[in-house]
N, C-alpha and C positions, 0 to 999 in steps of 0.2 A: 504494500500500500504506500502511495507518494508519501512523501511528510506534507501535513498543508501549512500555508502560508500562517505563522501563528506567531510571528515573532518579528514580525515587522512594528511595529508598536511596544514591544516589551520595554519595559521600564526598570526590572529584576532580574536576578540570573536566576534562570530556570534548573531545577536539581535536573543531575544525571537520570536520576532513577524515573523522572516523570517523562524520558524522550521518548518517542516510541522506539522500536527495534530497526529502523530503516540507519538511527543513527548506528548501532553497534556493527556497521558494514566496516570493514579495515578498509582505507587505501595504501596502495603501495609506494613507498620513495626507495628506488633504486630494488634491493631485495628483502626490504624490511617492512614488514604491515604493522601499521600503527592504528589504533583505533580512538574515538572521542576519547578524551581523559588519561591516556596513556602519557607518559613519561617516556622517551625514548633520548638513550645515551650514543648508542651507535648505529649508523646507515650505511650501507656497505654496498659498495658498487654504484657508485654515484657519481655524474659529471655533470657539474655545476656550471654555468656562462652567464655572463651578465651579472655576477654575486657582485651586494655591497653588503661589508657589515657596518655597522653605526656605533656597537658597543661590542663588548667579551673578547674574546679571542679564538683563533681555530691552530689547533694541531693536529697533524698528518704525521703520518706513517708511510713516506716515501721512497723506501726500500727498493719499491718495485715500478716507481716509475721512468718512464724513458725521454729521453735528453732527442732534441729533435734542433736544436738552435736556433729557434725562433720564441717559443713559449717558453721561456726561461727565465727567473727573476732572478739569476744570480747568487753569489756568492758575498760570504764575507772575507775570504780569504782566498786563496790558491790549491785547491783540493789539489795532491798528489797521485801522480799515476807512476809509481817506481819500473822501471822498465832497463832489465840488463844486458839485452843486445838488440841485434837489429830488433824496427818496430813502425807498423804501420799505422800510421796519423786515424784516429776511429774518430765518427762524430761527436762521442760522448767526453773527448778530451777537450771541447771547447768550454773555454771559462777555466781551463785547468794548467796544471802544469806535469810536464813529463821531465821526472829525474832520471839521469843516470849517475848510479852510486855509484861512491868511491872505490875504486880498487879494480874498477870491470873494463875490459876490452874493448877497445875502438869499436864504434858503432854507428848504425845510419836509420835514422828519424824521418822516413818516408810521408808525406803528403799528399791524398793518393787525388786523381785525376776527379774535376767536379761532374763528369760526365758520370763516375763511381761510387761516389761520394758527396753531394752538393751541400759543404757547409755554405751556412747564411752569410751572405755581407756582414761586416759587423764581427763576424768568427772571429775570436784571439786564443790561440795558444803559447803556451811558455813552458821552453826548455832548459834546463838548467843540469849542466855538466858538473857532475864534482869527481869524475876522474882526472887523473892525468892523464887516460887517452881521449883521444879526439869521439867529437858527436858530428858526424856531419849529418846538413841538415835538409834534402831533397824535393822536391816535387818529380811527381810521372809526367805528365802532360803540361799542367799548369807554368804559370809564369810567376818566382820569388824575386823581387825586388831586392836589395840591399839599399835601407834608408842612405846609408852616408853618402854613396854616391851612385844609386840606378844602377846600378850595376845586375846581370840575370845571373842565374845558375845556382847548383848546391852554397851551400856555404859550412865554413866550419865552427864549430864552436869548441876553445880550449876550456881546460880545466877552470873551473869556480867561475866560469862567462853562463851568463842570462839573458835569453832572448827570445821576445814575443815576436810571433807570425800574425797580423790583422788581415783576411779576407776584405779587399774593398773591391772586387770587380767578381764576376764569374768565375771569372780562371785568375785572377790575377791576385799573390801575395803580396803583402811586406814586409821586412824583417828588420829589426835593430833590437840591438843591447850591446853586453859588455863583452870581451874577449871573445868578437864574432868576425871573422874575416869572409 
């Protein structure tokens, strides 16, 4: 039976006990049924757009979500990616930094082509060597810049040198930091 229009005028809150039964229907948010009067702590499976909150706060459990370089609000820091030999540039290293620890064998930090791989415009990665052998640092296809002077091609990075890669074209990098030839 419908519910009928009866609360259009209400002046009081009306007890749970008096609704009829059309209210005790659950709806679903994502795969949790919530019914009139319920308290619900957790919703699971849920994609929110367009959210504003006004007050409280939210916490997530972000474990399992995937890095894509456009919907990303960043970082506070330089999340580390330790990596001890050769090692192919993934999307999920942007916003991040790839070390090579102390002690390990010359090594080459590939970039892979955006026809393979399309990081966003705006992509930064950072490298930082703390060997004393060399990182060299590659692109397949694409074009690396050398900020200092335009210059194309691999470049190297020695021991205790720092160097971010910025995505500004399709295909085109840039690189500069410290001890990067």
């Amino acid at each position: 039976m419908p519910v009928p229009n009866t609360f259009a005028t209400a002046t009081a809150s009306i007890p749970l006990s008096q609704l009829d039964a059309n209210f005790a229907t659950a709806i679903t948010l994502g795969n949790t049924a919530i019914q009139l009067g319920n308290t619900v702590t957790t919703l699971n499976n849920m994609t929110l757009a367009n959210v504003t909150i006004n007050s409280g706060s939210i916490s997530a459990n972000v474990a399992n979500a995937t890095t894509d370089s456009v919907n990303v609000a960043g970082y506070m820091g330089l999340p580390q990616n330790s990596q001890n030999g050769n090692y192919n540039v993934v999307i999920a290293d942007a916003g991040k930094h790839i070390y090579h620890p102390t002690g390990q064998a010359a090594a080459t930090y590939t970039f892979p082509a955006n026809s393979n791989v399309a990081f966003t415009v705006g992509s930064a990665v950072t490298i930082i060597n703390g060997s004393a052998n060399n990182v060299t640092i590659s692109l397949t296809t694409d074009t690396l810049y050398l900020s200092a002077n335009g210059a194309t091609g691999s470049r190297t990075l020695t021991q205790w040198g720092v160097a971010t890669a910025v995505k500004i074209a399709s295909t085109t990098w840039v690189i500069s930091g410290s001890n990067l030839t």
